[in-house]
N, C-alpha and C positions, 0 to 999 in steps of 0.2 A: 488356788490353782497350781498345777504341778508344774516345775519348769521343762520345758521340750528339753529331748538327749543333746541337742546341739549347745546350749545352754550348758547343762553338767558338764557334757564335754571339754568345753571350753574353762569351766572353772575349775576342773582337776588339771587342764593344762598346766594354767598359771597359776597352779596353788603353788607347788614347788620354788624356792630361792635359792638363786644360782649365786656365788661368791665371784668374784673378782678374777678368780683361775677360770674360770668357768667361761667368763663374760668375755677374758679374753682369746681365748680358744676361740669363740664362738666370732670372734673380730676378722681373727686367720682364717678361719671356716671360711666366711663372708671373701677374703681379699683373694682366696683361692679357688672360688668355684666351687665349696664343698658344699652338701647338704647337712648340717649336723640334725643328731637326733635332736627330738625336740624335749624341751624341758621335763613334761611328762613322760618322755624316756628313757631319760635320764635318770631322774630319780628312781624307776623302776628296777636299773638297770641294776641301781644299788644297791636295791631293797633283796633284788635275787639273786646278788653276788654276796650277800652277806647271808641270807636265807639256806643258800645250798652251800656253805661252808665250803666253796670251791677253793683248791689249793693250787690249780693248775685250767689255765683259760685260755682258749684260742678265738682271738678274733678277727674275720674275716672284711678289709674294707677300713681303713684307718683312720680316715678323713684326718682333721688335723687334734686329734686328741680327746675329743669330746665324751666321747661314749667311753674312751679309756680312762680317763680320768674317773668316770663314776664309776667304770668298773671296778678299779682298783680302789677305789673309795669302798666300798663295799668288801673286798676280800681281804682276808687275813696278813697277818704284817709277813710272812711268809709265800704267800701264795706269789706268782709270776704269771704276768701275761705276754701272751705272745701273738702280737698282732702284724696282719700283714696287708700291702700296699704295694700296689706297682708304682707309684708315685714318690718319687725321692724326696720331693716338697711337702709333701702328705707329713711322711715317716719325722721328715726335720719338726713341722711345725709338731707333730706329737710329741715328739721327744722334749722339747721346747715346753710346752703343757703336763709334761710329768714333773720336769724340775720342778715349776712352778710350784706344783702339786704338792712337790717335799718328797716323792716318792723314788727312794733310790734306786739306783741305777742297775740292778742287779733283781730286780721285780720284774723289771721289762725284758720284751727282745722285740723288735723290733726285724723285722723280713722284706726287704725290696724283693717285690717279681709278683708275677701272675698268679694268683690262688689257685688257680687252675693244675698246676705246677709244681706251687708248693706243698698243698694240702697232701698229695697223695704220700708225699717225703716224710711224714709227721708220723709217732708210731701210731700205731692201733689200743684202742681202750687206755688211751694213756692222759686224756683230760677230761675233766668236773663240767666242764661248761664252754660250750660253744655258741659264739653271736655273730651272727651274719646280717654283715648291713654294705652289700657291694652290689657290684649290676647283676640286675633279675635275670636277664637272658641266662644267666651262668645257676640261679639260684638251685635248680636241680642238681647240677652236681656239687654244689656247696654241700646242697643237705645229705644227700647220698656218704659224700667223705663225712661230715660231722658225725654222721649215724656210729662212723667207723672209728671213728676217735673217739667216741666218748665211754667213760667206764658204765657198769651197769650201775643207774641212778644218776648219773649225769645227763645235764641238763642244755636243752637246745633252745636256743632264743632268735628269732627270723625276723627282722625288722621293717618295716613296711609292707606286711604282708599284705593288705587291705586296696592295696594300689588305688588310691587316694578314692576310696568308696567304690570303684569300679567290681572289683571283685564279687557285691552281692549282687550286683545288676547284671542280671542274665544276657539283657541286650547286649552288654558291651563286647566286644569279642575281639577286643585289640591283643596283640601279641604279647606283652608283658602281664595283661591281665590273665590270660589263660595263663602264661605259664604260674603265675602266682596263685591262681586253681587247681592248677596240677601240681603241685607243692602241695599245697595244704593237702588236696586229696590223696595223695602219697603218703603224707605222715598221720592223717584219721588213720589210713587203712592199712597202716605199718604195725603188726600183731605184739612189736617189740617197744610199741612208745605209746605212751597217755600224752596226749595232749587236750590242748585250750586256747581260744582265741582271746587276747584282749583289747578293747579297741584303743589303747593307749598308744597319741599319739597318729598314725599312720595304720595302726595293727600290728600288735609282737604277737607272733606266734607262737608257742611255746609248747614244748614236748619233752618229758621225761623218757631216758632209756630206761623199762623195765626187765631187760629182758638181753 
């Protein structure tokens, strides 16, 4: 007998083991209100920060370290991320989770204020890889600026796109779901990007610039 998707799903969740730096991120997460990615996002997160030999990474939505940690786990001992957060608590507990990490100070940067804001501030075609994991309502103009920042063949990664299974059910027609519809359907129909759904997780999006 075959095991149902929910079943695999579940077991690719919790295949991944998270260290100690990890677990306690994940504690700060918890004490702040954050959502962290989930394990099988982490791990992913790794797997294509090391995959697209990103040397320069913008991420969007800080929570307290989580996803940055595996990001920079994944990129080269050179490469810098730079991630941003209106939350001064967010930025500290990440910074907090990178020491841990061993990952010096000069790999990171770290951005208080509004993505909204900041993003436009950032040059053009000037990073490998951009991950958005902040509030959907905004996720359109996320992806619009990432389009804009990333070089040709850099790589965009959309977190939660799947809006906890809402997204394939037609009936739902709640506000965050469409707009996580109209995301995706934006970057299908974007002549300049290959993309792919995976349902790792919540759903990472994922699209290459070609173009």
């Amino acid at each position: 007998m075959r095991a149902d998707k929910q079943t695999s799903w579940s077991y690719t969740e919790a295949l991944p083991t998270e260290d100690e730096v990890l677990l306690r991120a994940r504690e700060r997460s918890y004490e702040l209100g954050v959502s962290a990615v989930s394990s099988g996002v982490g791990a992913a997160l790794t797997v294509l920060a090391a995959a697209s030999k990103a040397a320069t990474v913008v991420e969007v939505g800080t929570g307290a370290g989580v996803s940055g940690v595996c990001l920079l786990r994944g990129l080269g001992r050179n490469a810098v991320l730079t991630t941003i957060d209106s939350d001064v608590d967010h930025l500290r507990a990440a910074r907090e989770a990178y020491a841990e990490a061993g990952i010096p100070g000069n790999r990171t940067r770290t951005i208080s204020g509004r993505a909204a804001e900041v993003l436009p501030r950032l040059t053009d075609a000037a990073y490998d890889m951009v991950f958005i994991d902040a509030d959907k309502a905004s996720f359109p103009l996320y992806v619009d600026q990432a389009v804009r920042l990333l070089k040709r063949g850099g790589l965009l990664v959309v977190n939660d796109a799947l809006d906890h299974g809402k997204v394939a059910d037609p009936a739902v027609r709640e506000a965050t779901t469409n707009t996580l519809r109209k995301v995706g359907k934006a970057i299908r129909e974007n002549e300049n990007l290959a993309s792919a759904m995976l349902p790792t997780g919540d759903g990472l999006l994922l699209a290459v610039k070609t173009a």
